[in-house]
N, C-alpha and C positions, 0 to 999 in steps of 0.2 A: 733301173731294174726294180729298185725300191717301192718306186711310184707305179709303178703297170703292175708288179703283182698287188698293191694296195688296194687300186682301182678295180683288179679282177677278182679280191676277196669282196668287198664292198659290194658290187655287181653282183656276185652267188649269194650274197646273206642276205641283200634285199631280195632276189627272186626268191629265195627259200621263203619269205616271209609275207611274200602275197601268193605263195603256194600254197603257205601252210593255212594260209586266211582263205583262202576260197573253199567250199563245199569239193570235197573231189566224189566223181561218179563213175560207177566199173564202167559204164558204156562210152562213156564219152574217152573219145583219142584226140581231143583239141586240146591245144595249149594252154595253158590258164591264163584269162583275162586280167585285167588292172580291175582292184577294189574296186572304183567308182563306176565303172563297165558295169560289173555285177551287182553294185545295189540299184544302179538306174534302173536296167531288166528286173529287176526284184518285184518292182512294185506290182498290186496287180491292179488292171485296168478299171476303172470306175466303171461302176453301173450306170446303162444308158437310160435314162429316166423317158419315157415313154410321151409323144406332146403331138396334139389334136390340132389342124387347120382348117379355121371356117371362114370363104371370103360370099359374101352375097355381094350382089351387083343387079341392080344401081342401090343404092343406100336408102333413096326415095321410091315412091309409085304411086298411081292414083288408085282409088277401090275400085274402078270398074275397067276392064280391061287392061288391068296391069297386069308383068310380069316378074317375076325375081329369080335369079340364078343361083343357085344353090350349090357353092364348090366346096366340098368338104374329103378332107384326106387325115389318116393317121397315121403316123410314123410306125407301128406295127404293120406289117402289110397285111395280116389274117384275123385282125380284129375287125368286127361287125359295125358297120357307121349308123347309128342311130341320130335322125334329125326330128328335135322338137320343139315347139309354140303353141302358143295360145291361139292363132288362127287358122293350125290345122287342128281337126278333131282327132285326130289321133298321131300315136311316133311313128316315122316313115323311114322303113328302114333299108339302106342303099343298097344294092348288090356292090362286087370288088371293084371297079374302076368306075361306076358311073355317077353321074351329077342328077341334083333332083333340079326341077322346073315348078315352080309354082306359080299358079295363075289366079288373077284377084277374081270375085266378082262383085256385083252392089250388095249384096249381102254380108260383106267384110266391113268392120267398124274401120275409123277413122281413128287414129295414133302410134304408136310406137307399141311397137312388139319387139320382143327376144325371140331370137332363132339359136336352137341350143346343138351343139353336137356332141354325141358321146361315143367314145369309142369302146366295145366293149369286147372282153378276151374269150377263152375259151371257157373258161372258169364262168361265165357271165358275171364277170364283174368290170365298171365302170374304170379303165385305167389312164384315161384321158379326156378334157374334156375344154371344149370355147363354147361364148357367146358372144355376137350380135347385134346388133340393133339396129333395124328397117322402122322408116316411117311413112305411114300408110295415110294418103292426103284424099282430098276429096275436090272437085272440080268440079270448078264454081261456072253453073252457063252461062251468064251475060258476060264475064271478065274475061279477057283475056289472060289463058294462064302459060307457063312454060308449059315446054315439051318433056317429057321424062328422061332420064337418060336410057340409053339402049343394051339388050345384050351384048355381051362380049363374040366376036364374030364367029369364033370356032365353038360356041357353046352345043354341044351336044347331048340333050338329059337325056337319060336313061330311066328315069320314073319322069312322071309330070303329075301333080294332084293341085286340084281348085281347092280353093281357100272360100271358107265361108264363116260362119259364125260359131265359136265354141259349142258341143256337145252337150245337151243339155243333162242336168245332174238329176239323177235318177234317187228315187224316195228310198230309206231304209226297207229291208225287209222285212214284213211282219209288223208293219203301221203301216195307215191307210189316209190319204189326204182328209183335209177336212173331221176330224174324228177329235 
């Protein structure tokens, strides 16, 4: 008898004591949890840090009738996808699900270029970003060269813009060439 009422005081001063250790709240009608229950749920959940994906395809192409696929997504889904390089003249900016297409012509130089993506919020500011790098070959007539690799089969752009030579940089204002 000794021992069952021992064990049933022991029993009420431990539950008094992870009762009196839990926060109590008027609305809530649950039982009170074990300590470690409660500080697990305590925690609060990290902040999702925000991240940009850029895949082009093929990695190579020749400057004259070549193509590149352009798949860029950000982990925001109402952020603004901004794609930019040196061999487009200006940034080209996606609409919400679509892929950009870009097509070489001879007027495209010969080497490696960065393809940049930005993803950018409401605020317009820059909250994510990758880069790239396509290399743009030239084909040689008398040689046999390979063949490029090809798009991806379901590629479907939604913008397509020619690729040509950088934008030429314009004079200060208010000086005149030659002077």
């Amino acid at each position: 008898m000794k021992r069952t009422f021992a064990v049933v005081i022991l029993g009420v001063t431990a539950g008094t004591s992870i009762a009196l250790a839990a926060p109590v709240h008027a609305t809530s009608a649950a039982p009170a949890a074990p300590v470690s229950v409660l500080a697990a749920s305590a925690k609060p959940k990290p902040h999702v840090v925000p991240s940009a994906t850029l895949r082009v395809v093929p990695s190579w192409t020749y400057r004259n009738d070549g193509k590149l696929a352009v798949i860029a997504t950000c982990s925001e889904r109402r952020d603004l996808r901004v794609i930019t390089s040196w061999m487009l003249r200006h940034p080209v900016l996606l609409p919400k699900r679509g892929n950009l297409l870009i097509k070489l012509t001879s007027k495209t130089n010969t080497g490696k270029y960065a393809i940049g993506l930005w993803c950018v919020n409401k605020q317009h500011q820059v909250d994510a970003m990758a880069v790239k790098s396509v290399k743009i070959r030239k084909r040689l007539g008398s040689f046999k060269m390979p063949c490029p690799p090809r798009l991806p089969k379901h590629f479907k752009p939604a913008v397509t813009v020619v690729a040509g030579p950088p934008a030429p940089a314009k004079a200060p204002l208010g000086k005149k060439k030659g002077h």
